[in-house]
C-alpha positions in Angstrom: -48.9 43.0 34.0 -48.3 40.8 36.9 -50.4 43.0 39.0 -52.9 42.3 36.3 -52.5 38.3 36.6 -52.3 38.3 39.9 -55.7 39.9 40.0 -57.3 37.7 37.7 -56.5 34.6 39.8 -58.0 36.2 42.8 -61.0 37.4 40.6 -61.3 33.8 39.5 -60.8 32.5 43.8 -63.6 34.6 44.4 -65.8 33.6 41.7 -65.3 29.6 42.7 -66.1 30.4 46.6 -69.7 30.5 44.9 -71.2 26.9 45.4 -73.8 27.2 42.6 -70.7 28.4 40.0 -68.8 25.2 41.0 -71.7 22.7 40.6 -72.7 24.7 37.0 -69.2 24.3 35.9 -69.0 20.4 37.2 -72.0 20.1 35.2 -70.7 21.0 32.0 -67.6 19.0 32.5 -69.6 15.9 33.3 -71.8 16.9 29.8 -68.4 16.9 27.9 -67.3 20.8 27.9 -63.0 21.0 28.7 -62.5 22.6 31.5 -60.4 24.9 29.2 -62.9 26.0 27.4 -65.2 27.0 30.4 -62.0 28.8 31.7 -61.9 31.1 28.3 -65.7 31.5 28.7 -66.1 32.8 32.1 -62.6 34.1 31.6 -60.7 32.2 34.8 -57.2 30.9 35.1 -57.1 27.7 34.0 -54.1 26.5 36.6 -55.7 28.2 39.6 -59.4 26.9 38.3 -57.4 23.2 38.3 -55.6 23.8 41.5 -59.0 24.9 43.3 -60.9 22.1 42.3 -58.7 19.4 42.9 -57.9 20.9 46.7 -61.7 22.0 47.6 -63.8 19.6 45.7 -61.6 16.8 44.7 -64.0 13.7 44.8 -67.1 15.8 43.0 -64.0 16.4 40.5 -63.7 12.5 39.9 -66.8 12.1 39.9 -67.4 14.0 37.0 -64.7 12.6 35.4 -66.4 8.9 35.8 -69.9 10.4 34.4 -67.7 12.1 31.7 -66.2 8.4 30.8 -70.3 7.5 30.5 -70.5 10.7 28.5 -68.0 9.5 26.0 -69.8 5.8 25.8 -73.1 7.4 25.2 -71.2 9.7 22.2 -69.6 6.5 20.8 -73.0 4.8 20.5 -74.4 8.2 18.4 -71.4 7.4 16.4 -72.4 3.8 15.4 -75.9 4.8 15.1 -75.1 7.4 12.0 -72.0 4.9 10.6 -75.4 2.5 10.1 -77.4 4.8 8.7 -80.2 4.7 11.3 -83.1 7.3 10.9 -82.9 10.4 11.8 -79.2 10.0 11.7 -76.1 12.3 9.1 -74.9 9.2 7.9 -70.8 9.5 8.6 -67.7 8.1 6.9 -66.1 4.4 8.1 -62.6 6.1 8.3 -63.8 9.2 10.1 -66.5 7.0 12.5 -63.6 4.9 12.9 -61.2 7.9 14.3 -63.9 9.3 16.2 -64.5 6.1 18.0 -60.7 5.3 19.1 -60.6 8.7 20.3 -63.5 8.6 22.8 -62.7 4.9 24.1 -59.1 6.8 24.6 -60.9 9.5 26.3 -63.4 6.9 28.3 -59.9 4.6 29.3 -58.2 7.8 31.0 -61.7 9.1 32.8 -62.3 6.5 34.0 -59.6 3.4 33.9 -60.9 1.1 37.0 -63.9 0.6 34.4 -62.9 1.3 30.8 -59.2 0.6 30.7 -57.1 -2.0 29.5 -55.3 -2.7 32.6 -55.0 -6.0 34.1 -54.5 -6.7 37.4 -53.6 -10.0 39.7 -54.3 -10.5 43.1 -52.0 -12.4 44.6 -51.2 -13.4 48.2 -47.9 -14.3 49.3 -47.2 -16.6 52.4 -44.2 -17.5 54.1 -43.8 -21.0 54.6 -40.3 -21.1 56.3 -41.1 -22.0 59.9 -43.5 -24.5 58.2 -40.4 -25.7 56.2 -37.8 -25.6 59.1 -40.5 -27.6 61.1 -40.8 -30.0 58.9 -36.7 -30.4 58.2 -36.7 -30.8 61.9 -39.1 -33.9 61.8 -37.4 -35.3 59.3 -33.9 -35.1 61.0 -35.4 -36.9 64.4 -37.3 -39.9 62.4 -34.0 -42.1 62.5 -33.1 -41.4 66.0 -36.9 -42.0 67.3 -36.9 -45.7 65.0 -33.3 -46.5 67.2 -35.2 -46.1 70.3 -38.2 -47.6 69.5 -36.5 -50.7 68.5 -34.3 -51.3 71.8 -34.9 -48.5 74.6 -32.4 -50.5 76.6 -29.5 -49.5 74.3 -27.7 -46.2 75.0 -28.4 -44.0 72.8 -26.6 -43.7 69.3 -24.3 -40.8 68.7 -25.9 -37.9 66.9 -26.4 -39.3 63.0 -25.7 -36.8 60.1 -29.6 -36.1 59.9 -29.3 -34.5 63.3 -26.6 -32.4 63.2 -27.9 -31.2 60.3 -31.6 -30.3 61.7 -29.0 -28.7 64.4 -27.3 -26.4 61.6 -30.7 -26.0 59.9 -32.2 -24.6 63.3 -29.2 -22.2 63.9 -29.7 -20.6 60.6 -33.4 -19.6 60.5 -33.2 -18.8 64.6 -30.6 -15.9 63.1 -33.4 -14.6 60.6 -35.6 -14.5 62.1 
């Protein structure tokens, strides 16, 4: 039996190296078919179909997947047209139209969620203001020392006040941080 499996995934290798069996089965996933059920039909291996697709044609994969979302919007609209009884329309029951719809704006969320899904996002930028911050802690710590000697330059200079030692301190501790 594992000889038998074993087989079957290299039957269905060989039957995916074929371009034009790749963009027919991309096709009918894009039109709504499961890839399971085109497995069963052309009797592949589901995991190893998956596993080929995703490493050989991985973008023309998503891409299906985004015209699938599409698919399930233009399903949902065929839905509403027969819940309001439009011509040429089976008219269909507000509890089952109702079902029908939540599960194909499911379907179109997870196909396709940059578009359809309920996600929020925020864009944010973060900037770091501490050199602006110790810069400005610093002006603030010279202001009294500048008025002394704007007042008298004659005079000796004070001693350091409070305000300086503390820009002092202040420039010790963001010099080690940084």
């Amino acid at each position: 039996m594992a000889d038998s499996s074993a087989m079957q995934r290299e039957l269905t290798r060989t039957w995916l190296e074929d371009a034009e069996h790749v963009d027919e089965l991309l096709e009918l996933l894009a039109e709504g078919s499961t890839l399971r059920e085109l497995c069963e039909m052309w009797q592949l291996v589901y995991p190893t179909t998956m596993r080929y697709l995703l490493k050989h044609h991985r973008d023309d994969y998503e891409a299906t997947k985004i015209v699938r979302a599409d698919t399930a919007l233009d399903d949902m609209k065929a839905i509403e047209d027969r819940l309001e009884g439009k011509p040429g329309t089976k008219e269909i029951d507000f509890n089952t139209a109702r079902e029908l719809l939540k599960s194909k704006q499911w379907r179109a969320e997870r196909l396709n969620s940059s578009r359809y899904g309920q996600r929020q996002t925020v864009d944010m930028n973060i900037t770091d203001k501490t050199r602006e911050h110790r810069a400005a802690l610093q002006e603030l710590a010279r202001r009294p020392m500048q008025v002394a000697i704007m007042q008298d330059d004659r005079k000796q200079l004070p001693a350091p006040t409070a305000q300086a030692v503390v820009a002092e301190v202040i420039d010790a501790e963001f010099s080690t941080h940084e």
